[in-house]
Residue frames relative to the residue before (quaternion, step in Angstrom):
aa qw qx qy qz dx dy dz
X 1.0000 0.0000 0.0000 0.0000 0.00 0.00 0.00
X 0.5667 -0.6713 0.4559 0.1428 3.33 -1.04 1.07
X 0.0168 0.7708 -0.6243 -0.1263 3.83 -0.24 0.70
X 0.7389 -0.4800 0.4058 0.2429 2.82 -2.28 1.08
X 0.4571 -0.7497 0.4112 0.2449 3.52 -0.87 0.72
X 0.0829 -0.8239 0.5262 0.1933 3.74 -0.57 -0.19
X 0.0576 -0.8413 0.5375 0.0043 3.47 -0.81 0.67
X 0.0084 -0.7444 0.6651 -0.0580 3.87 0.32 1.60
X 0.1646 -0.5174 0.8390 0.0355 3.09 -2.21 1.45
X 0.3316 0.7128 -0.5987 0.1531 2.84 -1.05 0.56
X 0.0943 -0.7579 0.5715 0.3000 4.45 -0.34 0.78
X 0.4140 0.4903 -0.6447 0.4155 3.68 0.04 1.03
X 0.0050 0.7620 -0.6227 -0.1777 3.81 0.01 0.45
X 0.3793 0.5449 -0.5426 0.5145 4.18 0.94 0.17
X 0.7650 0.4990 -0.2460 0.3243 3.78 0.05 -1.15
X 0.6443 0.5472 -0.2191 0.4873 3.12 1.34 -1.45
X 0.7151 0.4841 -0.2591 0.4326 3.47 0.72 -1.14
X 0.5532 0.4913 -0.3869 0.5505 3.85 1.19 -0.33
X 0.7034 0.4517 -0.3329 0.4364 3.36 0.41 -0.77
X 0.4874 0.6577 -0.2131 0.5334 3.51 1.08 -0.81
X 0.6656 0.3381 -0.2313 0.6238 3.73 0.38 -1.05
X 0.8730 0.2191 -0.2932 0.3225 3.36 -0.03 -0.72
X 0.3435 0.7120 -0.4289 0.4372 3.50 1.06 0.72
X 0.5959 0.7212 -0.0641 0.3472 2.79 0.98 -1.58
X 0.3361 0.6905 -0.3145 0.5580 3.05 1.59 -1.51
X 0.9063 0.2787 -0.1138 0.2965 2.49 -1.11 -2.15
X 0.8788 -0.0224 0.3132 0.3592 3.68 0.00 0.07
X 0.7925 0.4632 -0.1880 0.3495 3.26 -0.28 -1.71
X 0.3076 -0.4625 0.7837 0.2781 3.63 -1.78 0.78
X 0.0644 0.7195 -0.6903 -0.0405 3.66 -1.48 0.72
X 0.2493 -0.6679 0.6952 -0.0923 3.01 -1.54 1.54
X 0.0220 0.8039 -0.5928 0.0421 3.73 -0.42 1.62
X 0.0238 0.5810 -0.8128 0.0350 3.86 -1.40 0.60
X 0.3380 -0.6116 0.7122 0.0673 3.22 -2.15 0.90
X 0.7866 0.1136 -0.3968 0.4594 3.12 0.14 1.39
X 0.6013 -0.6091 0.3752 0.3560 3.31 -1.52 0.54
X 0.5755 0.5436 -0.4472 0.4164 3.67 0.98 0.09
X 0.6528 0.4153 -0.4004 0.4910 3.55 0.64 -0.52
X 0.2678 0.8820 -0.2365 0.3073 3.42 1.24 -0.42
X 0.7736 0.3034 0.1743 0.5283 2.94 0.25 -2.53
X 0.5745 0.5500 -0.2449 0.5546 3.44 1.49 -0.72
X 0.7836 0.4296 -0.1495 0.4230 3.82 0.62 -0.77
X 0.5208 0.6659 -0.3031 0.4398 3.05 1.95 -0.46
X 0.6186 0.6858 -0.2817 0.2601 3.14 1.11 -1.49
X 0.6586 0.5123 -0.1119 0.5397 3.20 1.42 -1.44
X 0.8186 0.1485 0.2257 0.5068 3.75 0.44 -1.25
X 0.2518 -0.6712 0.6971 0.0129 3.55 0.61 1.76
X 0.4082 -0.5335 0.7301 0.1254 3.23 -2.31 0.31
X 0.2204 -0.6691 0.6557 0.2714 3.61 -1.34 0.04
X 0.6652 0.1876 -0.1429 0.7084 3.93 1.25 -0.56
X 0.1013 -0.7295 0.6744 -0.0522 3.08 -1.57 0.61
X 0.4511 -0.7086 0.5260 -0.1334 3.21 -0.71 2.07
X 0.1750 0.8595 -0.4229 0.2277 4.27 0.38 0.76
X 0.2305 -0.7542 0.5904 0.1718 3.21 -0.75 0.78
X 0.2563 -0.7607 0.5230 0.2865 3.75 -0.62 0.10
X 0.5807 0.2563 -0.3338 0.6969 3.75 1.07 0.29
X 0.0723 0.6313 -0.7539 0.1667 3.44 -0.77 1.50
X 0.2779 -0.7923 0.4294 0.3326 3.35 -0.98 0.09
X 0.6936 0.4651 -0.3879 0.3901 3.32 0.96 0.72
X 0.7762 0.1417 -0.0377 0.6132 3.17 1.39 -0.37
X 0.3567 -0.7614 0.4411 0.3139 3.56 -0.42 1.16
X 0.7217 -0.5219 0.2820 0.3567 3.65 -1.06 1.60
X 0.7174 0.6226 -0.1398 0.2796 3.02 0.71 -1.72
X 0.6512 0.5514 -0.1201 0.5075 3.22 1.43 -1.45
X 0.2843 0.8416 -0.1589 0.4309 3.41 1.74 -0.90
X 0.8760 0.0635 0.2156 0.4267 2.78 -0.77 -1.83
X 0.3487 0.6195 -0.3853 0.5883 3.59 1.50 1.08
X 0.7382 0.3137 -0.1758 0.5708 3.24 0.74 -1.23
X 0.5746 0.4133 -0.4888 0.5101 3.66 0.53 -0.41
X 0.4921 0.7308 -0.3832 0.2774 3.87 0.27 -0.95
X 0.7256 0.3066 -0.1672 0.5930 2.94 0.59 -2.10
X 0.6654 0.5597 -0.4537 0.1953 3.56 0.14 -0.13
X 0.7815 0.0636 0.1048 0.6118 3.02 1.04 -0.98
X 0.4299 -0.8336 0.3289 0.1104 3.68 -0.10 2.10
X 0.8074 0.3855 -0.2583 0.3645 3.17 1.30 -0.87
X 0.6101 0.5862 -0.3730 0.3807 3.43 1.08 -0.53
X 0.2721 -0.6360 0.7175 0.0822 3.68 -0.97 1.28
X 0.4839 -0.6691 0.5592 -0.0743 2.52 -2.54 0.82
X 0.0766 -0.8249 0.5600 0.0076 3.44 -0.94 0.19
X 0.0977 0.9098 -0.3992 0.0578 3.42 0.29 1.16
X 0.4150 -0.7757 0.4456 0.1655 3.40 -0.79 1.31
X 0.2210 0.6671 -0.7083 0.0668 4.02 -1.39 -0.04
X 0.4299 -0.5570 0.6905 0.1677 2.96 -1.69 1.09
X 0.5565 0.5486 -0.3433 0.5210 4.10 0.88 -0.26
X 0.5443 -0.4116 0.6228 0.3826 3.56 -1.59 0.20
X 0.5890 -0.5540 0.5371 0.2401 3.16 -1.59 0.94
X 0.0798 0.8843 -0.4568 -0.0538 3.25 0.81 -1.04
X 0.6448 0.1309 0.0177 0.7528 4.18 -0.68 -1.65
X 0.8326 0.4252 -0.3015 0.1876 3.43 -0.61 -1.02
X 0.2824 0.7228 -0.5376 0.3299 3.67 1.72 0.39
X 0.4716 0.6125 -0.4623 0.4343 3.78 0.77 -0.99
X 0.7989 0.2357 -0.3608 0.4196 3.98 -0.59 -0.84
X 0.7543 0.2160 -0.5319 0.3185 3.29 0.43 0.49
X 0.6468 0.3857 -0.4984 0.4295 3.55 0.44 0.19
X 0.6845 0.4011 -0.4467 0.4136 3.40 0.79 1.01
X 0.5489 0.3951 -0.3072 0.6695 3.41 1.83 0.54
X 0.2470 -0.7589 0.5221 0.3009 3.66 1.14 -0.02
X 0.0926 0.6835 -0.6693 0.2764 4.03 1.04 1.25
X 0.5822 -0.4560 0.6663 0.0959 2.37 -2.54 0.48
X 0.0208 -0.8198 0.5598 0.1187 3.84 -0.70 0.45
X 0.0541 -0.7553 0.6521 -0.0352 3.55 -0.41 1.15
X 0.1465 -0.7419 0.6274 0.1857 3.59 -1.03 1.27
X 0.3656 -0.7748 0.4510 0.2501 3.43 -1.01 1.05
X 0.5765 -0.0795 -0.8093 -0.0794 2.00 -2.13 0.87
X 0.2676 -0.8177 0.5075 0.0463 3.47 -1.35 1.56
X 0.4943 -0.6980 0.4084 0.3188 4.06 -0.79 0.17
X 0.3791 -0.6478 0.4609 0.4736 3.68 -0.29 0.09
X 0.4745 0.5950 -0.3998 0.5108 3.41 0.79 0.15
X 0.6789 0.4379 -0.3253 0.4914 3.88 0.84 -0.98
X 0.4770 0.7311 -0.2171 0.4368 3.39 1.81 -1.30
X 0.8161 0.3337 -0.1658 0.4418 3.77 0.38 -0.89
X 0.4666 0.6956 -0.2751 0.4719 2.94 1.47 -1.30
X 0.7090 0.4737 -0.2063 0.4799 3.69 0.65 -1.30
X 0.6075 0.4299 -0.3453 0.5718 3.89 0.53 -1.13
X 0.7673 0.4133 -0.3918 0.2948 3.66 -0.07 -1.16
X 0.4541 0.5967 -0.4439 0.4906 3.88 1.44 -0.27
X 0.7483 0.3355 -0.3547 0.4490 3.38 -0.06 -1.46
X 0.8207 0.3247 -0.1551 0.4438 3.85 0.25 -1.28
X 0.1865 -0.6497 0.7186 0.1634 3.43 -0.59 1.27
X 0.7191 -0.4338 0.4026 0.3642 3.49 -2.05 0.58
X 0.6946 0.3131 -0.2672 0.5900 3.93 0.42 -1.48
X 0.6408 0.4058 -0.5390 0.3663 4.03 -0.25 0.27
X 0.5354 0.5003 -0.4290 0.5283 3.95 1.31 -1.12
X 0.6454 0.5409 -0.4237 0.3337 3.63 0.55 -0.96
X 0.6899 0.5422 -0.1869 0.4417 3.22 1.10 -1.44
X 0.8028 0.3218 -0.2470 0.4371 3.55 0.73 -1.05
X 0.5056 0.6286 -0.3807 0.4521 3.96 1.37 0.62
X 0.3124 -0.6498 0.5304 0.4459 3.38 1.73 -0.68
X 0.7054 0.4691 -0.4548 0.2749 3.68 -0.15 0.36
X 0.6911 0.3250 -0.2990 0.5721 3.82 1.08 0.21
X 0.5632 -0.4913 0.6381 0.1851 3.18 -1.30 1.03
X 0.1000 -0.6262 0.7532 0.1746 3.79 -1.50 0.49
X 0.2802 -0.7543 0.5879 -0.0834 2.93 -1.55 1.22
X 0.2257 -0.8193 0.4389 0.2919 3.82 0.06 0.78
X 0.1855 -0.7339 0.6441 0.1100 3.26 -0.73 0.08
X 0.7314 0.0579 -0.2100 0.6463 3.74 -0.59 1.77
X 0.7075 -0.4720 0.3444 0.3975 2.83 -1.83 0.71
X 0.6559 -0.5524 0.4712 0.2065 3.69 -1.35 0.60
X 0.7366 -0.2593 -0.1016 0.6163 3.68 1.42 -0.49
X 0.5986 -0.6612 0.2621 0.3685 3.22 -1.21 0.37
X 0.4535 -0.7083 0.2608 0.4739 3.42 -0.77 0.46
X 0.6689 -0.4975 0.4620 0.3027 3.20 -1.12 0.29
X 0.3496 -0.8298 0.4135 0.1349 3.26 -1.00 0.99
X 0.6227 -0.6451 0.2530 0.3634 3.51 -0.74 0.73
């Protein structure tokens, strides 16, 4: 069975690597670089299903980031970090439907966040190991 990918940006590589472990937990292959070029470079090869982002990189603004990953690839959700107020920059996530964790965060705030984006039967579903099953009729009936 195929495990969900992770991809953490982050130029704290102490931070990244905690976050990293505790992905891991949950499931997740995780694949960290500290900066948004190596980023965009690592993508090419090895898309993400979750994405891990600072919004104060110092080469590329987070935000701008995890836009371009977006359009690349529809299904894979975010979770973007800042020691700053979200403030202007609330927009990329209610236009990535991301998570916003202000650092310093708990691994507890950490899971809490994956387990939003990733219901259980979809991880099942997006690992290849669980069959989706509809539940109710498929459409509604039409009215007279």
């Amino acid at each position: 069975m195929a495990r969900l990918r992770a991809l953490i940006v982050d130029d704290n590589r102490s931070l990244a690597e905690t976050v990293g472990e505790i992905l891991a937990d949950e499931g997740f292959q995780t694949q960290i670089v500290t900066s948004a070029v190596e980023a965009l470079v690592l993508w090419r090869t090895a898309a993400a299903d979750l994405v891990v982002a600072d919004l104060d990189l110092p080469d590329v603004d987070g935000a701008r980031l995890a836009r371009r990953l977006g359009r690349r690839a529809e299904r894979c959700r975010f979770i973007l970090t800042s020691a700053r107020p979200l403030g202007q920059r609330a927009a990329v996530c209610e236009e990535l439907r991301a998570e916003f964790l202000a650092k310093p965060f708990s691994p507890g705030e950490l899971r809490e966040a994956v387990r939003r984006l990733f219901s259980e039967p979809e991880r099942r579903f997006l690992e290849g190991g669980g069959e989706v099953r509809l539940l109710g009729p498929a459409r509604r009936p039409e009215k007279p």
